[in-house]
C-alpha positions in Angstrom: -20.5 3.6 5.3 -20.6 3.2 9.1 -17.6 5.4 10.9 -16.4 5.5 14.1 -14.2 8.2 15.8 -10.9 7.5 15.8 -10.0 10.2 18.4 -11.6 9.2 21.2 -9.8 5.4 20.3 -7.9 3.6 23.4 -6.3 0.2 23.0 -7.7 -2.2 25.3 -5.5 -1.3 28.7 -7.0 1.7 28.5 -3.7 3.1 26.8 -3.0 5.4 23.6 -1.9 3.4 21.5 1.4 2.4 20.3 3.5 5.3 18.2 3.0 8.5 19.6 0.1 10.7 19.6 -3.2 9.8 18.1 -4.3 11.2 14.7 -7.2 13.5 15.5 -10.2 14.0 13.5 -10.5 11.0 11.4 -12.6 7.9 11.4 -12.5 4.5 10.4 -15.4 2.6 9.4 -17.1 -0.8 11.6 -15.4 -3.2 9.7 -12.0 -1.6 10.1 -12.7 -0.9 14.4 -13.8 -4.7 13.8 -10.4 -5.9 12.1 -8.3 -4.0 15.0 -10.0 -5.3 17.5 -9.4 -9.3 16.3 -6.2 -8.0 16.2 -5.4 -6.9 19.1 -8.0 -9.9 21.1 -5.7 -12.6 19.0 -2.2 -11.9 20.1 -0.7 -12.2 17.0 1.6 -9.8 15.6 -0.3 -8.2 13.6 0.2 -7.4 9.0 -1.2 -4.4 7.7 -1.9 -4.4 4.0 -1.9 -1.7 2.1 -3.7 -1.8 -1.7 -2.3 1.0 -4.2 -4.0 2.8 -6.7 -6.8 1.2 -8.9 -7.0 -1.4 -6.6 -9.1 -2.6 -3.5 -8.5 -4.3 -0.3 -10.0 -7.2 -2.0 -6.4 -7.9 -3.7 -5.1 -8.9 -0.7 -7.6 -11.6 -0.2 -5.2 -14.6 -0.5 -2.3 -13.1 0.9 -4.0 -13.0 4.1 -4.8 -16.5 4.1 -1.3 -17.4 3.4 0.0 -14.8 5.8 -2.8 -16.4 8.3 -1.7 -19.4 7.9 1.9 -18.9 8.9 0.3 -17.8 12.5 -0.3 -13.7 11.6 -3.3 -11.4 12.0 -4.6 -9.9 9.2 -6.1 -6.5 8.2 -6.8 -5.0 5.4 -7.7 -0.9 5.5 -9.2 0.4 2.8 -8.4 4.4 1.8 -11.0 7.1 2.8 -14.6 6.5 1.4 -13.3 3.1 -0.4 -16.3 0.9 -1.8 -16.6 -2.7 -0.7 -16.6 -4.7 -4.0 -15.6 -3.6 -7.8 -19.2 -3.9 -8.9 -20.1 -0.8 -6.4 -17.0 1.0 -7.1 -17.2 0.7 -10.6 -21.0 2.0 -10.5 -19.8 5.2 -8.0 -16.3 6.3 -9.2 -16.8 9.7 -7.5 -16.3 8.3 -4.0 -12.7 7.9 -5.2 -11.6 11.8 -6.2 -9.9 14.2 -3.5 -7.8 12.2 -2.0 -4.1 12.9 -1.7 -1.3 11.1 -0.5 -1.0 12.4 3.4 -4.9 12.2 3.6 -4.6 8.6 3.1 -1.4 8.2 5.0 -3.0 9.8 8.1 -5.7 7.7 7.5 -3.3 4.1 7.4 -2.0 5.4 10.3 -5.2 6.4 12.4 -5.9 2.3 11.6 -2.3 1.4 12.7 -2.3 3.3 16.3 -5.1 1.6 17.3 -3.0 -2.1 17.2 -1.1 -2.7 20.7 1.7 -4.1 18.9 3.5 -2.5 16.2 2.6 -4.4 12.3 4.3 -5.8 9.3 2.9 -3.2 6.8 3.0 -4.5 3.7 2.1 -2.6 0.8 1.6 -2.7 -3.8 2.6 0.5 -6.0 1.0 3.7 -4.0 0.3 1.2 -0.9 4.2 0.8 -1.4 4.7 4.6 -1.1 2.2 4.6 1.9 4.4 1.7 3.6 7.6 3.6 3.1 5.9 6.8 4.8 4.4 4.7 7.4 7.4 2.7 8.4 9.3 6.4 8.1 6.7 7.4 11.2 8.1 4.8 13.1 5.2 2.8 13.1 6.3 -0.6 11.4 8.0 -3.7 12.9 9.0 -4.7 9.5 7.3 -3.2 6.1 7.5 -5.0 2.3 7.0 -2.1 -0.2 5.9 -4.2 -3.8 6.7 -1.9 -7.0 6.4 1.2 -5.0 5.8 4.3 -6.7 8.0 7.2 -6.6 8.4 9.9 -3.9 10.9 12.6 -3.4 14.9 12.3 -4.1 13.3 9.2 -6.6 14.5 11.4 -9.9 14.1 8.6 -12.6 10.9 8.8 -14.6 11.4 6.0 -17.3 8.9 6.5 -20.2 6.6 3.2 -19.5 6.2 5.0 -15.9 5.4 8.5 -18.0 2.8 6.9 -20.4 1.7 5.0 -17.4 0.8 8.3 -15.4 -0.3 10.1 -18.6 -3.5 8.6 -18.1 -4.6 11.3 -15.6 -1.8 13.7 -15.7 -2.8 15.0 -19.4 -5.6 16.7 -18.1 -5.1 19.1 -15.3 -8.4 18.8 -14.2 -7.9 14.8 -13.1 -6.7 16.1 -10.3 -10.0 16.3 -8.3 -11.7 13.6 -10.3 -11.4 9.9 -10.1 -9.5 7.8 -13.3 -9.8 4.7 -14.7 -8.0 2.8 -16.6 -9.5 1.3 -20.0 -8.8 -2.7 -20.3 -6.2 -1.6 -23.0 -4.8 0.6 -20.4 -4.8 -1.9 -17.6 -3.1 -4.1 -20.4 -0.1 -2.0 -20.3 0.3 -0.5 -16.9 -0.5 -3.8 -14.8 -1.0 -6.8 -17.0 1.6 -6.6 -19.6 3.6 -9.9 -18.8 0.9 -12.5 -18.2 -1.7 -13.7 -21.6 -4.4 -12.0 -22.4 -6.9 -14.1 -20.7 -5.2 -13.8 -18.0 -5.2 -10.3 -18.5 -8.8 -9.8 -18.9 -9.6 -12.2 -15.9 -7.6 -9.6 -13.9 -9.5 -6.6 -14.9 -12.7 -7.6 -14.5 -11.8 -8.9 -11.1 -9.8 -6.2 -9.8 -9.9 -2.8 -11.7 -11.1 0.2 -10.4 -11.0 4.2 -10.4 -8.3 5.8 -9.2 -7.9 9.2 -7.4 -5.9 11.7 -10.0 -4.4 13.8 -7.1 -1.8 10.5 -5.7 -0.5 10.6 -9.4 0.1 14.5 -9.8 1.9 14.7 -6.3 4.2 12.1 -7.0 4.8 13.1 -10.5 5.8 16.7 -8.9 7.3 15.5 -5.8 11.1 16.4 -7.0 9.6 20.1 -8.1 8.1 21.0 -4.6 9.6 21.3 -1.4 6.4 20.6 0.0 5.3 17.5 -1.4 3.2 15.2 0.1 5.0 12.3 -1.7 7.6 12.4 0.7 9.4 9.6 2.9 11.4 9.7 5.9 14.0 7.1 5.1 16.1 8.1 8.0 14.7 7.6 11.1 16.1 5.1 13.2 12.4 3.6 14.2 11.4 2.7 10.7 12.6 -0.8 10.9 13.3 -3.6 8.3 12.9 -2.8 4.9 12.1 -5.2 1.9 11.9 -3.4 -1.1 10.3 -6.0 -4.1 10.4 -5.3 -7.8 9.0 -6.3 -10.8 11.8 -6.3 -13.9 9.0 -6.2 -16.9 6.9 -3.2 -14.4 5.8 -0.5 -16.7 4.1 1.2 -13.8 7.0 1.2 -11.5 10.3 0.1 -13.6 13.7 -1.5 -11.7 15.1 1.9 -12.0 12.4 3.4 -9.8 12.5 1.3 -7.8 16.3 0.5 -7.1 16.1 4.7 -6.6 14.1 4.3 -3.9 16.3 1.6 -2.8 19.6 3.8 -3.3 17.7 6.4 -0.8 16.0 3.9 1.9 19.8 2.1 2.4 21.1 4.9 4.2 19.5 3.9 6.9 20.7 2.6 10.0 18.3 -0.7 9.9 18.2 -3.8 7.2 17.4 -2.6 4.4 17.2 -5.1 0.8 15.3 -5.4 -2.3 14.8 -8.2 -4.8 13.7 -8.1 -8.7 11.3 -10.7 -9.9 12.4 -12.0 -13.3 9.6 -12.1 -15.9 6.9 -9.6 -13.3 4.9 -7.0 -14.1 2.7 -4.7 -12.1 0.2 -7.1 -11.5 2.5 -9.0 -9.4 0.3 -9.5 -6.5 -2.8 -10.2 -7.7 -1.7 -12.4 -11.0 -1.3 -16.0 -11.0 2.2 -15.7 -9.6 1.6 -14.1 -6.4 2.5 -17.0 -4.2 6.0 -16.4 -5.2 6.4 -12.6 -4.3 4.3 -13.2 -1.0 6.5 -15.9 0.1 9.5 -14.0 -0.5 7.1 -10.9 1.9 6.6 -13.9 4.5 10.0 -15.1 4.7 11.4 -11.5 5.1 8.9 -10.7 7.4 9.1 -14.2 9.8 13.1 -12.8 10.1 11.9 -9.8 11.9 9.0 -10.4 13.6 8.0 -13.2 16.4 4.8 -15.6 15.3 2.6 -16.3 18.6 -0.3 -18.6 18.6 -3.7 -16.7 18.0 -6.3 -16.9 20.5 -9.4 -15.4 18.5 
């Protein structure tokens, strides 16, 4: 891939960007500078997703064009060294291994500080951990975390989120290496409430490796001080909060998710979350993700001012 440095990024004034000082050392590749810059040309407010583990950006495809639609700008970051397409990362699962949770945070944000307006961030399962951290940097107008996994203070670990994680964590050498997931483990983790064509239509379109090291940090978060899988839930610049879960979720079950909940309430700013009857996992990418992104939209259009594009 083709990178860029993100250090030596101004916005378009001339100007750091929005949120503080700039993330040094990290790049971004073309077609990431080239999503920023539409950004900030269109005058839009700007929604950043965020795909979780196993996933690509690709998942988000047809949330953008509804989120487009409704007069946003789209982008769609991957996570350090992400392939384009499934086929590719299918054929090189390696690019995937070593990457831990603030590694791909810092990346997110290095993407984000580059926008002149502060973004929805919207994010799925780790891309839901990443939104919480993110919008706990101050750097979201409004963020939608979907079925996010678990960080620190999070202390249930329901056993469909244990098996879930068992994929990689019964071998302490996952850690460096990249995992996937078997269609039968797909089956269970994502695509356990839709049929089984369904099911397979899914996996072939969206599966892919996922880095080990995300899994083992959150599964020791609540054992180390130190963890990366941690969130500031109470800083006063982290905005709206939508947290959205799914009540058939083996990956991320209502009780880790309502935990999360429990914690990000304390916070001075709107804080809600909503359960999806009859969801699991594979609630954004499935044949009912209209219905969880409208609910995203509709939280997000409270927050956040729609202006005409102009690119």
């Amino acid at each position: 891939m083709k990178h860029e440095a993100i250090a030596a990024s101004l916005n378009s004034s001339g100007n750091a960007p929005q949120g503080g000082e700039l993330t040094e050392g990290l790049t971004i590749t073309d077609h990431e500078a080239a999503q920023v810059q539409r950004a900030n040309t269109s005058g839009a407010t700007p929604i950043v997703f965020v795909h979780g583990l196993w996933l690509l950006p690709s998942s988000w495809d047809r949330w953008v064009t509804l989120f487009e639609e409704a007069g946003y700008v789209a982008l769609t970051p991957g996570w350090p060294d992400d392939p384009e397409t499934v086929t590719e990362a299918r054929e090189h699962p390696e690019v995937f291994a070593g990457k831990g949770i603030r590694e791909i945070a810092d990346y997110e944000e290095a993407i984000i500080r580059r926008l002149n307006r502060k973004p929805v961030i919207m994010g799925h399962s780790f891309g839901g951990l990443l939104t919480m951290i993110l919008a706990g940097r101050g750097l979201a107008a409004a963020s939608v975390a979907i079925s996010p996994a678990p960080f620190r203070g999070v202390l249930p670990l329901p056993i469909p989120a244990l098996r879930t994680a068992s994929v990689a964590l019964r071998n302490p050498a996952n850690w460096n290496r990249a995992v996937p997931l078997s269609y039968e483990q797909f089956r269970y983790s994502f695509a356990n409430a839709v049929g089984e064509d369904e099911a397979k239509e899914l996996y072939l379109g969206y599966s892919v490796p996922g880095a080990g090291e995300p899994l083992f940090q959150a599964a020791s978060a609540n054992l180390n001080p130190w963890s990366e899988a941690q969130v500031d839930s109470m800083n006063p610049d982290r905005g709206p909060m939508l947290i959205i879960s799914a009540d058939s979720d083996h990956t991320v079950p209502w009780a880790i998710a309502n935990a999360a909940y429990e914690k990000e309430k304390r916070n001075q700013g709107v804080t809600e979350i909503v359960k999806m009857p009859g969801r699991g996992h594979s609630l954004t990418i499935d044949a009912g993700w209209r219905e969880v992104a409208e609910k995203a939209l509709e939280f997000a259009g409270r927050f956040t001012t729609i202006t005409a594009r102009t690119a």
